[in-house]
N, C-alpha and C positions, 0 to 999 in steps of 0.2 A: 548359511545366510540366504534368503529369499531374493531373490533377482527377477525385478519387475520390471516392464518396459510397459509407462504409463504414457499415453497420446493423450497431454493437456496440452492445450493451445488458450486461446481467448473465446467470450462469448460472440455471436452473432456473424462468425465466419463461415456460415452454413447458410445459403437462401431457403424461402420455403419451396418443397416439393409440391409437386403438380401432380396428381392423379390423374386420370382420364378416365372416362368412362366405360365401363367394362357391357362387353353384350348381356343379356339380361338372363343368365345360369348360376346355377346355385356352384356344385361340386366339380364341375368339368375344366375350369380354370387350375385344379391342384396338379394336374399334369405339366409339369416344364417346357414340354415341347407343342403346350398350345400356343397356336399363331396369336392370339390376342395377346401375349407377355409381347411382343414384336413392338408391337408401338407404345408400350410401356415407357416412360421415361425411367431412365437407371441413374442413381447417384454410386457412386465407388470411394471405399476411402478404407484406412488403416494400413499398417505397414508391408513390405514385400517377406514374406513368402503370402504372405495371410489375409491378403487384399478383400475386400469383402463388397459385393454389390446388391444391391435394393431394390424392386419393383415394387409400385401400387397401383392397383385398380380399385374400382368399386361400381355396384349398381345398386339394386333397389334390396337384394339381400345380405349388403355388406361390403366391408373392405375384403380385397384378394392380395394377399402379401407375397413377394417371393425373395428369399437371399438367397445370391449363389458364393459360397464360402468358397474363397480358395486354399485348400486343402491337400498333401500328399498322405497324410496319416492321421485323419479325425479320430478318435476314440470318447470312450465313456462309460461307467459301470452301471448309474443312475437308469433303472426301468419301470419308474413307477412314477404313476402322474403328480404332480405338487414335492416329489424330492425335489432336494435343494441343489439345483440342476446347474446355479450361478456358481459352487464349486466347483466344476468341471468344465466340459466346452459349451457353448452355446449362442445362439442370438438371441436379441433380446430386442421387443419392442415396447416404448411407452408412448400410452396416447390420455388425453385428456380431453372425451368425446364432451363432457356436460360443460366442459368450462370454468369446473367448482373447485379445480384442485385434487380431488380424488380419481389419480390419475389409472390409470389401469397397466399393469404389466406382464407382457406373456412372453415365455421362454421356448423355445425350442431346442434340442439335442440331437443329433446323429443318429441316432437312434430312434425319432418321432417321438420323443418325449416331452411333454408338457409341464411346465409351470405357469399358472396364471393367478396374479394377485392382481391386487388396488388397494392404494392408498387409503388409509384414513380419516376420516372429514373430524372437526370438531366433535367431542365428547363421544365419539365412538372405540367403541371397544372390540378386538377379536380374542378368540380363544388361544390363539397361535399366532401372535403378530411376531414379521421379523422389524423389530424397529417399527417403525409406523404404517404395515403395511398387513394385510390380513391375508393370509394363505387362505381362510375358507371361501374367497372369493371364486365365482368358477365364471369362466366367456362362457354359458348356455349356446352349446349348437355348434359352437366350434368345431372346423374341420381343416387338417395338418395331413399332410407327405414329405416324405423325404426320400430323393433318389442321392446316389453315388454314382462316381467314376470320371475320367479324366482329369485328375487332381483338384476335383471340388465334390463339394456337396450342396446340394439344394433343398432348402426346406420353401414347400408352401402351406400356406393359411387363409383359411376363410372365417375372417370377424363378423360373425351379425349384426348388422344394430343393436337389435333387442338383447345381446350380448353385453352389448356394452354400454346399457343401458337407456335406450334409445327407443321411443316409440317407433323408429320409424326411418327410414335414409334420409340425413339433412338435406337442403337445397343445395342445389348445384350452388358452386361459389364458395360454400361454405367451409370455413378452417379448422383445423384439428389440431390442436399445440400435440406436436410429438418427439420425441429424439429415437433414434434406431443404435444398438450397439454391436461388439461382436465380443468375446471372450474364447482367448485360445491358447491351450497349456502344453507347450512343446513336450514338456518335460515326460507328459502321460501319467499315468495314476501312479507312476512310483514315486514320482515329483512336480508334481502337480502343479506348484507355486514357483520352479527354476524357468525361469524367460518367461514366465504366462504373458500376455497380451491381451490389453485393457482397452480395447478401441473405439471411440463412440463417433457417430456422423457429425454432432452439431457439441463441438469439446465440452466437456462440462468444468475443466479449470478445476478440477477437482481431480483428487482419485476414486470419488462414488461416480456412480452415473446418477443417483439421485439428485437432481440438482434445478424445477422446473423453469430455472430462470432461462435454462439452456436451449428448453424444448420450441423447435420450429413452427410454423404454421403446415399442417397438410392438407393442399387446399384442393377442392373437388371442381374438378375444370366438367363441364357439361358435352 
């Protein structure tokens, strides 16, 4: 029998998060041990061993994302970009940069691995959808790291605007409907689904994390 440990709660238990503004570099923020993560605001949530914490920044060539997983034994077999990475461990972030619903979602792995979709708007179609969501979506320019050690892992990311379909960095002020999730499968690839852990920032009351009613504001502090 499959043994899940789902973190549903109610909606709107989640404030929105605060960016700050990040110094104006493109790639150099993917390091963990840059001083600018420091005045980052961190949200933290999901259960103990597996506690999982947030960073955002952003400037004028995108959002700078950082999770630091807490982890003694991360694993994964998944090494190729767009596997279906939500099988095994990962984070997971959605954002809905245009406001339209077509929200966009990108995966990360232990292994720097990438998935990235979006949402389906009205009367659209993909060749490969999972449910309503199109795998041949790609973040253009995206840029990911992953260090290990000390019982966690750290993935960062660099979202471009124009990635995520954006002429341009919004005005300072300006909100992002997001939720941030973690997905972690004690069991390891021999039992993938015994005790896995389903943890999302802002609950979605559900057992999907698909759920936009759920998603926060992330708003861009100047």
């Amino acid at each position: 029998m499959k043994s899940l440990i789902l973190v549903l709660l109610v909606f709107q238990t989640s404030p929105a998060y605060e960016a700050q503004r990040a110094p104006p570099t493109r790639d150099t923020l993917l390091p963990p041990d840059n001083a600018a993560w420091d005045g980052a605001q961190e949200v933290v949530w999901g259960p103990e061993p597996y506690r999982t914490g947030f960073r955002a920044l952003w400037n004028e060539h995108g959002l700078h994302l950082r999770f630091d997983s807490e982890d003694d034994a991360p694993w994964f077999t998944m090494t190729e970009r767009d596997d279906r990475l939500w099988e095994e461990e990962v984070v997971e972030i959605f954002l809905d940069p245009l406001g339209d619903g077509r929200y966009v979602e990108v995966e990360l792995n232990p292994a720097n691995v990438v998935c990235d979709l979006r949402r389906l708007g009205p009367g659209e179609t993909a060749s490969d959808p999972i449910g309503p969501m199109d795998r041949g979506f790609t973040v253009t320019g995206m840029r990911t790291a992953v260090t290990a050690g000390d019982g966690r892992w750290t993935g960062t990311l660099l979202l471009p605007w124009e990635g995520l379909g954006l002429s341009g960095p919004p005005a300072a002020g300006a909100e992002i409907p997001f939720n941030i999730f973690r997905i972690k499968r004690p069991g390891g690839p021999e039992a993938p689904d015994a005790g896995a852990v389903f943890a999302a920032w802002s609950p979605t009351g559900s057992p999907s994390f698909h759920v936009p009613e759920a998603f926060r504001p992330l708003r861009l502090i100047p």
